[in-house]
N, C-alpha and C positions, 0 to 999 in steps of 0.2 A: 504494500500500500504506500503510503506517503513514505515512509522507513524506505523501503527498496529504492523508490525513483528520484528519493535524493541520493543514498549510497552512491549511485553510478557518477555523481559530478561533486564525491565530497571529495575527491584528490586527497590533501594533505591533512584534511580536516580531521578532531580528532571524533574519532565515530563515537567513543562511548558519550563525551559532550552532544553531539547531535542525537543520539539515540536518546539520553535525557531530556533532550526539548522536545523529541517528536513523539515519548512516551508524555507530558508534560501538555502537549496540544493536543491530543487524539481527543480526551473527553472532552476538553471546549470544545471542539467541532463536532460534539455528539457519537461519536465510538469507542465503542466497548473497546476491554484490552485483545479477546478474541479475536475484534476485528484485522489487526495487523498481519495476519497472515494469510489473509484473501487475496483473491487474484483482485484485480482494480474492473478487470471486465463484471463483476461478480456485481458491482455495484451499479445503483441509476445514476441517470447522469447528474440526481440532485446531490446527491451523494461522492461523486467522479466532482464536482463541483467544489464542495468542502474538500478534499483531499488536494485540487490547486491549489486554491486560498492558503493551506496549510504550508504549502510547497513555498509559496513566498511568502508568506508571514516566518516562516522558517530563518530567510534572508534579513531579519528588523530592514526591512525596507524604511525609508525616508519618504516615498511617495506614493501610492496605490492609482493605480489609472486602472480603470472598469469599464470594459467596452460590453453596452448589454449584458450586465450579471446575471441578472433577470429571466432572460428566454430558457424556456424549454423548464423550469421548478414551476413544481405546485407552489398550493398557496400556503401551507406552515413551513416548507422550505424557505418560500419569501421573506416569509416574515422573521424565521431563523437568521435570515441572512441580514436582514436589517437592524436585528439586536445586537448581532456580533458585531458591524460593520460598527456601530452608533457607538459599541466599548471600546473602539481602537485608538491609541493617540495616535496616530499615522494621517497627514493632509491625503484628500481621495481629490482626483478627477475622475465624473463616473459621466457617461453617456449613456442615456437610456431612454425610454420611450415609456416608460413605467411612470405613469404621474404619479400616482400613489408613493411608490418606491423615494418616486425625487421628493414628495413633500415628507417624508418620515427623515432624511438623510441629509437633504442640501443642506446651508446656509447663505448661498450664492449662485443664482443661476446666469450664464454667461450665453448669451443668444445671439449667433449669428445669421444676418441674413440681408440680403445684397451686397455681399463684399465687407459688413458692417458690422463689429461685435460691440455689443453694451451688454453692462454689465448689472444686476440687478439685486439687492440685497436680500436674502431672506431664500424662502423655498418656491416649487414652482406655483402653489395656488398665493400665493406674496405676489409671485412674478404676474399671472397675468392680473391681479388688481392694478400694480404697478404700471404696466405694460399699456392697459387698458386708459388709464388718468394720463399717461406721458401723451399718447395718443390723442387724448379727446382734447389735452390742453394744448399741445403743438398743432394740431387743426385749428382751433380758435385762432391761436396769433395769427396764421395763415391766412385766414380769411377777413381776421380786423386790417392785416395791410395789405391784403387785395385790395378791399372800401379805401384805404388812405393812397393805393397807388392810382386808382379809379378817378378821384377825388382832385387830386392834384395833377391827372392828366390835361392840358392846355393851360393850366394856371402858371406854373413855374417849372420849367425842364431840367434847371441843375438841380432843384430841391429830388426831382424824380430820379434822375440819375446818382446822386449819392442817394437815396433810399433803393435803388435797386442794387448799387455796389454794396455798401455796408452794411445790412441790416439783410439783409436777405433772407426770410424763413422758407425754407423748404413745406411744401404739401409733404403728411407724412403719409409713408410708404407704404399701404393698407393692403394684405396680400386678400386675392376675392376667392370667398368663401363657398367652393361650389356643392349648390344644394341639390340631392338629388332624391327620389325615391324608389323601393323597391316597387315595383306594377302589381296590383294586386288582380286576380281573376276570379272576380266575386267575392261571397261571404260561403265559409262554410258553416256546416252544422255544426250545432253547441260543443258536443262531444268530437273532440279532436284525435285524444290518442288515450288507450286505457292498456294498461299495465294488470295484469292478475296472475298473481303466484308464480312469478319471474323464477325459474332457476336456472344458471349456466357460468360457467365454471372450465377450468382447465385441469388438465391431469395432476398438476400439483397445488391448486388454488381454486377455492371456493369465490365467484365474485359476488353471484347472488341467490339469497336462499328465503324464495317465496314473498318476494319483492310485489309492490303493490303500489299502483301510483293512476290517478285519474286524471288528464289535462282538459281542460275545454277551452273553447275559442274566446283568441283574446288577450292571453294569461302570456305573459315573458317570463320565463321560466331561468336562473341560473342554476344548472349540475355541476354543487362543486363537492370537492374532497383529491385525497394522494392522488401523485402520480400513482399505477397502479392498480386502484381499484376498480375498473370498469364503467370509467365513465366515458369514452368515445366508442367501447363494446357497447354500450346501452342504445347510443345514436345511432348504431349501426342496424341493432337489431329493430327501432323505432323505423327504419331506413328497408327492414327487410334483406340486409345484406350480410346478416348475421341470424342465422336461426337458434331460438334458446331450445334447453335443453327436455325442458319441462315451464309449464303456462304459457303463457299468453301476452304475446305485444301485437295490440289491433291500432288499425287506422277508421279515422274514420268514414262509417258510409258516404255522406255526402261534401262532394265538392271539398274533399282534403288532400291540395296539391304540393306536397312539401319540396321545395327549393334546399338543396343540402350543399354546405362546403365543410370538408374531411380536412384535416391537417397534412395530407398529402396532396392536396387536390391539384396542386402542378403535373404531379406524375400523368394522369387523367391527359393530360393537352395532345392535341394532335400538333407534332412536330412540322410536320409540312404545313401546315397553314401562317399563315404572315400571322402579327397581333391583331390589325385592324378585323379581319375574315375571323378571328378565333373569337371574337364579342357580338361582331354585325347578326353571326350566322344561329345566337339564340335570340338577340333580343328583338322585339315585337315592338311595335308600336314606337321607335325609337328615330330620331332624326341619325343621319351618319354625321353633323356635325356635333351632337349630341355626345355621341358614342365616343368622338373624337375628345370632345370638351373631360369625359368621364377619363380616358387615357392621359391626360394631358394631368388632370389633377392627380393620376396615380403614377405621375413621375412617366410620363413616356413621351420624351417630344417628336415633333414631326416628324422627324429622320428616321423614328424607329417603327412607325406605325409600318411599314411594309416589310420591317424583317421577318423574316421567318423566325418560329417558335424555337428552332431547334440550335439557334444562335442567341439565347436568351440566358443570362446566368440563373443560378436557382431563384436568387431574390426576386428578379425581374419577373421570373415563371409563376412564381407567388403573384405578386401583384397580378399577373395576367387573368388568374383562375378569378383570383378575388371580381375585377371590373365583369368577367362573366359571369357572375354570380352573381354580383346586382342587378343587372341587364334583366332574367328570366322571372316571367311572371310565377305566382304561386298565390296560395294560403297559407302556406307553413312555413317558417324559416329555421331549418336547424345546422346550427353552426359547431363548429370544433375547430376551437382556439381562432376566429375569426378576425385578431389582432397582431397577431404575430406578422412581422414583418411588415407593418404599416407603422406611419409615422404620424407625429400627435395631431395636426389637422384631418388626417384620411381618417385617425381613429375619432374626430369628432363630428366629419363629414358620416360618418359608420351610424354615431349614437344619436343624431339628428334623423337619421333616414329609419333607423328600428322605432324608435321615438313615436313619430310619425304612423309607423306602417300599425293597420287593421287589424292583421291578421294574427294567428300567433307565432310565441318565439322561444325556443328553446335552445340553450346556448352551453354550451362547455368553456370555460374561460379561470383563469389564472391570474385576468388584467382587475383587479378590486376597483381601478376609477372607473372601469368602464361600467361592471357589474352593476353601480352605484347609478350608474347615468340610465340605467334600462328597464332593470326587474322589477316583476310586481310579485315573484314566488322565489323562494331556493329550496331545491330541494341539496339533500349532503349523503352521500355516497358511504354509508358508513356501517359497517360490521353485517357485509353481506346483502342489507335492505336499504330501503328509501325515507330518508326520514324528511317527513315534508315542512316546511316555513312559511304560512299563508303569509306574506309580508314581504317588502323588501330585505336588502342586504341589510341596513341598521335593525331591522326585526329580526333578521336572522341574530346576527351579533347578540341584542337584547337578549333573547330568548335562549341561545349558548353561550353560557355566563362563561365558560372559557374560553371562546372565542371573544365573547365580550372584553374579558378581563384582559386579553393582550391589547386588543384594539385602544381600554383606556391607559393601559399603562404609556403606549408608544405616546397616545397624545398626551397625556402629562409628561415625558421626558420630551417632547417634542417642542412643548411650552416652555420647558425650563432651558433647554440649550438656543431655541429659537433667538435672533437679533430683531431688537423694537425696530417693527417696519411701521412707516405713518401708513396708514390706508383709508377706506373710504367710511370706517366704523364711527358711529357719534359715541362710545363707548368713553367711560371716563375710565380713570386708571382704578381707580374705584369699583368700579364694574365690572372689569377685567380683573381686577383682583379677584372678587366675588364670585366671577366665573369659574376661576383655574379651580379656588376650592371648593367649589360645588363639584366640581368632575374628582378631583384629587377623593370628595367623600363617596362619592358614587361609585367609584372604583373599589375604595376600601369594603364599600358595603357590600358591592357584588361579589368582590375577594371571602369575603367572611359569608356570604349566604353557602356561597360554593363550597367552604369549607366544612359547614355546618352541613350540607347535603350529603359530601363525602362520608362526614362519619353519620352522617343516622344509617345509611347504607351500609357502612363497618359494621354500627352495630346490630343492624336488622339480620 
């Protein structure tokens, strides 16, 4: 494990010293002392993840840069990773697409864009208040010396000419926001998708054992829990593409036309077809400059609309499935991991259009902002069944007092490391005080109901 794949580059180093630090790290990053003599393939890649991390935290690095830590972990991996990351004295540069992620971690978002980077204090839901006021108040001056250049045109030409040299405010640079929707093909019946007595399973893993779940029209559904447990096998089998072993996954009789995108769904692409031809040729009712406009906003410019598929790197292949995938009418949308490989506008371009859409949504997702911007249900993947959350994601949270209890602890360390950003709040300091300890008790008390539940269970 970490032990082995540093040995091979410790040269002169002396090994029992490193074998004390890597015997020293293993249970901060969550492994047993048995774990050490696994093969490193034995593990998930959330898992193959903490064993990096270790590999250079090993080094007392002086800088940690994070390109997507994020991709590919569940959600208490996530969140694992955010606890450890938040104990480290080490400066981080992390790039990521994870808002959630960014706003537990930053202190400083640094955003580039037309050649241009500014710099912004705080985290990223700080940043876009920030971002948003920088905006609305450089517009204004913009348009108060439009009226003063307006004004002074024929009256005095050198007064207009130094105000056009010196003073010069630039229109600020508003990137446009394109809105789209999924096409719906009518409404269907109440009853969308029912679940009864789910069993299926592999030769060495039980995933579900008499599983039970009723969805009807309408209902945004998030399926979360581990990597592991059977949550893109559940869509599959809702999908017909996975038969269970025992009960029952129905669709429904009327007018239930499910639109599905799989976390492989590049592989699906026909090679031979250009981009343009691989979106034109499901969507309905679409203009081709339309189609174009939708490519253009998922990162593909002109030049590239005529290549072939088969000249497309993976990323590129992703986005390609994804823009045919909104294209195709339906009643049902079920996604698997829908976010991966888009970037923070497409993913808000994404939560605007499910927002929107009629029909219903069931989604597999790891992303919590997004989760947050959509659902009206969770169901959680957990000890073989379905355990369902009439409510959104804070309902879910509420309602799993340990899912609760991490989500308030982060935000109270979140508040105490957080830098006073001014924003758009009438909040006195006063109030804000008032607030943290309101949550700081909230916490304590869902800490201690949890605990109190734990043992009446002991003792029961």
């Amino acid at each position: 494990m970490s032990l082995t794949c540093c040995k091979g580059r410790a040269g002169d180093a002396d090994l029992s010293v490193l074998d004390s630090k890597v015997s020293k790290l293993m249970p901060e990053l969550g492994f047993a002392p048995e774990d050490g003599d696994r093969l490193v393939a034995s593990f998930s890649s959330g898992w193959q993840m903490r064993m990096s991390l270790g590999k250079i935290l090993l080094q007392d690095p002086d800088l940690l840069l994070l390109d997507e830590p994020t991709n590919h972990l569940d959600l208490d991996t996530i969140e694992w990773l955010e606890g450890y990351l938040s104990k480290q004295d080490v400066p981080m540069v992390i790039i990521s697409h994870d808002r959630a992620f960014l706003d537990q971690l930053c202190t400083k978002i640094v955003e580039t864009e037309m050649g241009v980077a500014r710099t912004y204090e705080g985290n990223y839901s700080q940043y876009v208040i920030q971002k948003a006021a920088s905006i609305e108040s450089q517009y204004a001056a913009w348009e108060k010396q439009q009226k003063e250049i307006e004004q002074t045109k024929g009256l005095n030409k050198q007064k207009l000419e130094r105000l056009l040299e010196e003073d010069q405010i630039e229109k600020p640079f508003q990137r446009k926001q394109m809105k789209i929707r999924f096409p719906e093909r009518g409404r269907s019946g109440r009853s969308v998708v029912t679940i009864k007595n789910l069993e299926f399973g592999y030769e060495d893993k039980m995933l579900f054992n008499r599983a039970n779940l009723t969805i009807e029209r309408g209902e945004k559904i998030a399926i979360i829990g581990p990597n592991g447990c059977g949550k893109s096998t559940l869509l599959k089998m809702i999908m017909g593409l996975e038969k269970p072993s025992g009960g029952q996954v129905i669709l429904g009789e009327h007018n239930v036309l499910p639109n599905y995108f799989e976390q492989n769904q590049a592989e699906a692409l026909d090679l031979d077809k250009t981009v343009l031809e691989t979106v034109a040729e499901v969507a309905e009712d679409w203009r081709i400059d339309d189609i174009k406009g939708l490519l253009g906003r998922c990162n593909f410019k002109a030049d590239m609309l005529d290549r072939k598929v088969s000249l497309l790197s993976g990323g590129e292949k992703a986005r390609l499935a994804f823009c045919k995938f909104m294209v195709k009418p339906s009643t049902l949308l079920v996604l698997d991991e829908p976010t991966n490989h888009l970037d923070i506008p497409s993913k808000e371009m994404l939560e605007e259009a499910i927002t929107e859409y009629t029909g219903t949504v069931i989604t597999v997702s790891h992303d919590r902002y997004f989760i947050k911007q959509i659902v009206n249900r969770v169901v959680e993947v957990k000890d073989c069944n379905l355990q369902d959350y009439a409510g959104d994601y804070n309902y879910y949270l509420e309602k799993n007092l340990e899912a609760r209890e991490r989500e308030l602890e982060r935000e109270a360390e979140l508040e105490d490391k957080a830098p006073k950003v001014k924003a758009k709040s009438k909040m006195s300091k006063a109030e804000k005080e008032a607030r943290k300890k309101q949550k700081m008790k909230a916490f304590q008390a869902a800490k201690q109901k949890s605990k109190g539940q734990k043992n009446a269970k002991r003792w029961n």
